[in-house]
C-alpha positions, 0 to 999 in steps of 0.5 A: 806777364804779371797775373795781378795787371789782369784785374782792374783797378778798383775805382777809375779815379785810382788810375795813374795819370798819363805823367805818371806813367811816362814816368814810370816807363821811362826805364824802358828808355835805351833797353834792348829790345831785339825784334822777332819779326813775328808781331804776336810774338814782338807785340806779346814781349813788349806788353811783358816788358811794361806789365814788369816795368809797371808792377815793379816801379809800385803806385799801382792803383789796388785791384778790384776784389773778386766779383765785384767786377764784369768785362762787357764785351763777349770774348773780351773783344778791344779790352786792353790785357793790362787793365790795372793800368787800363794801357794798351801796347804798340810797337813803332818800327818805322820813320816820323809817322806811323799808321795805327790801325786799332781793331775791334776798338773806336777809341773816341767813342765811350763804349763800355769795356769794364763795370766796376764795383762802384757802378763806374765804367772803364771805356774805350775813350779811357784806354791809354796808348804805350806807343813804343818806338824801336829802332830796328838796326839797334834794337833799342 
């Protein structure tokens, strides 16, 4: 995964907005994508795909600078891996509806994950879901 989707972004208001997102993944659209069968290792490939997708595709916000930024909670519990975007990854295997279980994360509640420099929060309520449906028998 690129290192660089690692650090924040430097404000909260240079986050993408929700279409321009789905605009942006929408390259992943008909991809093969072959499952493992092992979830850390599937969850890990699809949050690499989209880290790709997203630092190639440009209109990233910029990175926060060193130092000028804290994650809050200890050992980094519930914060999304892919903060420059502040996108949380899931795969969906199954029919028309999908149980997803978030741990360690309440995303209604506005718990702060990340301070930035301007004294802004990154929160769980901001985290924006990737679900990612895959058809199991094509691997697409």
């Amino acid at each position: 995964m690129n290192g660089a989707l690692s650090v924040p972004p430097s404000r909260k208001s240079a986050l993408s907005s929700g279409r321009q997102l789905a605009r942006r993944l929408s390259a992943l659209l008909g991809k093969p994508f072959p499952l493992t069968g092992k979830t850390r290792t599937d969850g890990s490939n699809l949050r690499k795909r989209v880290a790709d997708v997203l630092s190639q595709s440009g209109g990233m916000p910029g990175p926060a600078s060193d130092g000028t930024w804290r994650i809050l909670p200890p050992k980094k519990k519930g914060v999304p891996r892919l903060l420059r975007e502040y996108v949380d990854t899931y795969i969906v295997t199954s029919g028309s509806s999908y149980n997803l279980q978030v741990w360690n994360r309440n995303p209604s509640e506005p718990t702060p994950h990340v301070e930035l420099g301007d004294g802004s929060f990154l929160r769980t309520c901001d985290v924006r879901f990737v679900m990612t449906r895959i058809n199991t028998e094509r691997g697409k």
